[in-house]
C-alpha positions in Angstrom: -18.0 2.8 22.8 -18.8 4.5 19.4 -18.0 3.4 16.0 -14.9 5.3 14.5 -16.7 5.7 11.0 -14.0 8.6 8.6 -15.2 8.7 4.7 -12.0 8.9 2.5 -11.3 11.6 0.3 -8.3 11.8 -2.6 -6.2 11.9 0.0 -7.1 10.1 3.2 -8.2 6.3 3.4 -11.4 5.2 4.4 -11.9 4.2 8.0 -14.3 1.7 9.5 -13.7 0.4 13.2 -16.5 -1.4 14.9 -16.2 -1.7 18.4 -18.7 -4.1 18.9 -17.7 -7.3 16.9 -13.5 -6.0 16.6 -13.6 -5.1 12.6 -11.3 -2.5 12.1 -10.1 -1.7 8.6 -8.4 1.6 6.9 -8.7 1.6 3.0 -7.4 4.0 0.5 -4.6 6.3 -0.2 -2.8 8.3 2.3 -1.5 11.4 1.0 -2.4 14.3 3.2 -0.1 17.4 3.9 -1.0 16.6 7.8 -1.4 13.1 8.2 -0.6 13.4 12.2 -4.0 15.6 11.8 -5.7 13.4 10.5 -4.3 10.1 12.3 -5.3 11.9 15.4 -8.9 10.6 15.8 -7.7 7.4 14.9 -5.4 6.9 17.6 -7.3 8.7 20.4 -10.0 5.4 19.5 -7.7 2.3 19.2 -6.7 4.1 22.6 -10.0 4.2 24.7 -10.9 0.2 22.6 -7.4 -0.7 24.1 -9.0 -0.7 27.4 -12.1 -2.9 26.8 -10.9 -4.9 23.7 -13.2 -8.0 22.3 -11.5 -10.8 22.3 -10.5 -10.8 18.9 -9.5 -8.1 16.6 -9.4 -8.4 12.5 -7.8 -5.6 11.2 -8.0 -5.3 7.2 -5.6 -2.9 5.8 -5.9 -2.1 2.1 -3.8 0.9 1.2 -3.1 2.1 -2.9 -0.3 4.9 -1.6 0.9 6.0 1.7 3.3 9.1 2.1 6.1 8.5 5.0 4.0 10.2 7.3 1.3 7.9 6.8 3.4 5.0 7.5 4.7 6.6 10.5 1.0 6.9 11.4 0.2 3.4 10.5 3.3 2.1 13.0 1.9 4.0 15.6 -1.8 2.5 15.4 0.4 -1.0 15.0 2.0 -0.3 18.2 -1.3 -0.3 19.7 -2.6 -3.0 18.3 0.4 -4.7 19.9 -0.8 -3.5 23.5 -4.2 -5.3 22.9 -2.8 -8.7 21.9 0.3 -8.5 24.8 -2.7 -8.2 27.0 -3.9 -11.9 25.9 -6.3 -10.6 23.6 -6.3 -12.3 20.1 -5.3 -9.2 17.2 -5.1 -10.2 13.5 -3.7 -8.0 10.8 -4.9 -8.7 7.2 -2.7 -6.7 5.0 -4.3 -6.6 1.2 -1.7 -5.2 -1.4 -1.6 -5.4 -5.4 -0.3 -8.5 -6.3 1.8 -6.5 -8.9 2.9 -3.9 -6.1 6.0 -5.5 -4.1 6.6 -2.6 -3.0 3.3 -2.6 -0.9 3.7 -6.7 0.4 7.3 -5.5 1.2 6.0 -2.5 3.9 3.4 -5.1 5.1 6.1 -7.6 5.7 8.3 -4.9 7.4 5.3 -3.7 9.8 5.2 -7.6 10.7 9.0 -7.8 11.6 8.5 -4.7 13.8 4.9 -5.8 15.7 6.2 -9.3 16.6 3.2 -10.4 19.0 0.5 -9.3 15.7 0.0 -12.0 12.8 0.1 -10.6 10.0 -1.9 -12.3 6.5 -1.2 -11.0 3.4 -3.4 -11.1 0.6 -3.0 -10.3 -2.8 -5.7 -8.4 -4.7 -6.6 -8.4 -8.3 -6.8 -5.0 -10.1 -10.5 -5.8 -10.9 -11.0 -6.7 -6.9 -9.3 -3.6 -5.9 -10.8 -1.6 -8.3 -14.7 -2.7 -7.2 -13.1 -2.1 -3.5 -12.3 1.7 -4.4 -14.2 4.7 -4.4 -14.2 6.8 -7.3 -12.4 9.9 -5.8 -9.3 7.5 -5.2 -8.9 6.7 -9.6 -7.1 9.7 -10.1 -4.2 8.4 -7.7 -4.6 4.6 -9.5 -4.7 5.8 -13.2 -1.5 8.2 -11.9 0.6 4.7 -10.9 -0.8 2.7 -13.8 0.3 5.9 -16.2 3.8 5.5 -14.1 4.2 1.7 -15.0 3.4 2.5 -18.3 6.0 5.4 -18.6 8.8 2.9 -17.4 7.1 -0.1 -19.8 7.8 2.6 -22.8 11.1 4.1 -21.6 12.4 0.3 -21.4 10.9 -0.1 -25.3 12.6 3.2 -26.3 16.1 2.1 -24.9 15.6 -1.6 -26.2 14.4 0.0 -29.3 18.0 2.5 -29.3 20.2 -0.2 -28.4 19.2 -3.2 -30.8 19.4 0.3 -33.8 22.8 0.8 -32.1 24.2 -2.6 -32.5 22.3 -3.6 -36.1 24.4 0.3 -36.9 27.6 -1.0 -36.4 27.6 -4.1 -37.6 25.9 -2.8 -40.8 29.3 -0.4 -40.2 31.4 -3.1 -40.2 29.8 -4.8 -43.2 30.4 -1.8 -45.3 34.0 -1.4 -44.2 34.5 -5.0 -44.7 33.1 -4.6 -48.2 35.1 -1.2 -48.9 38.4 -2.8 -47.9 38.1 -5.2 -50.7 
């Protein structure tokens, strides 16, 4: 059986599946108007290595964004992973997030709840770790969420910022009506 070896793009992870020694891993961003498209390859091979599976499987899954699509996708390819390991074979899912990204450990741990018969590791990455793990056609969707964090960080200053004005206004009010009244 072939390698399954699918270069990323802005918009499509990175694939690497050997079917010789069971290292399977998908990294990078999922964003493509046809992910079923491009998920298609992908689930023809974990298909046909299904059949003739080494006896253990490490799957490393490092995704930065994933539309819904995607993550369809990604339950799908699960699902099959859960075929190999109901079959006695030994399957391993190694599920690398942001360690400031719950919202990335979260979908991991949900994938886990739903393929019961897969462990699933997660492992939290540093931004410098991630970053030297990233090609550079994938910055321009990292800059985009660090420039989204930042946007809340100020909006929270701005509306701390109004609020504390707000209150020192009217008590400064109430000073000066205090001090009229007299």
């Amino acid at each position: 059986m072939e390698n399954l070896v699918i270069n990323n793009t802005p918009n499509t992870p990175q694939v690497y599946f050997n079917a010789k020694n069971g290292e399977l891993s998908i990294m990078g961003n999922s964003t493509s108007e046809n992910p079923l498209e491009y998920f298609n390859p992908i689930m023809k091979w974990i298909e046909e290595y299904a059949k003739h599976p080494v006896s253990a499987t490490k799957v490393k899954i490092f995704m930065v964004y994933f539309n819904t699509v995607s993550y369809k996708c990604l339950l799908g390819f699960f699902k099959k992973l859960q075929t190999i390991s109901e079959k006695g074979n030994k399957v391993k899912v190694f599920w690398h997030y942001d360690k400031e990204d719950e919202d990335l450990l979260e979908t991991g741990q949900d994938y886990e709840d739903i393929i019961i018969d897969v462990p699933f590791e997660f492992i939290p990455e540093t931004e410098e770790l991630q970053l030297s793990s990233i090609k550079e056609d994938q910055w321009y969707h990292l800059q985009k969420k660090h420039k989204r964090k930042e946007n809340r960080t100020k909006i929270v200053l701005v509306i701390l910022l109004i609020t504390s004005l707000s209150v020192i206004g009217y008590f400064i009010g109430k000073l000066i009506k205090h001090y009229m009244s007299r």
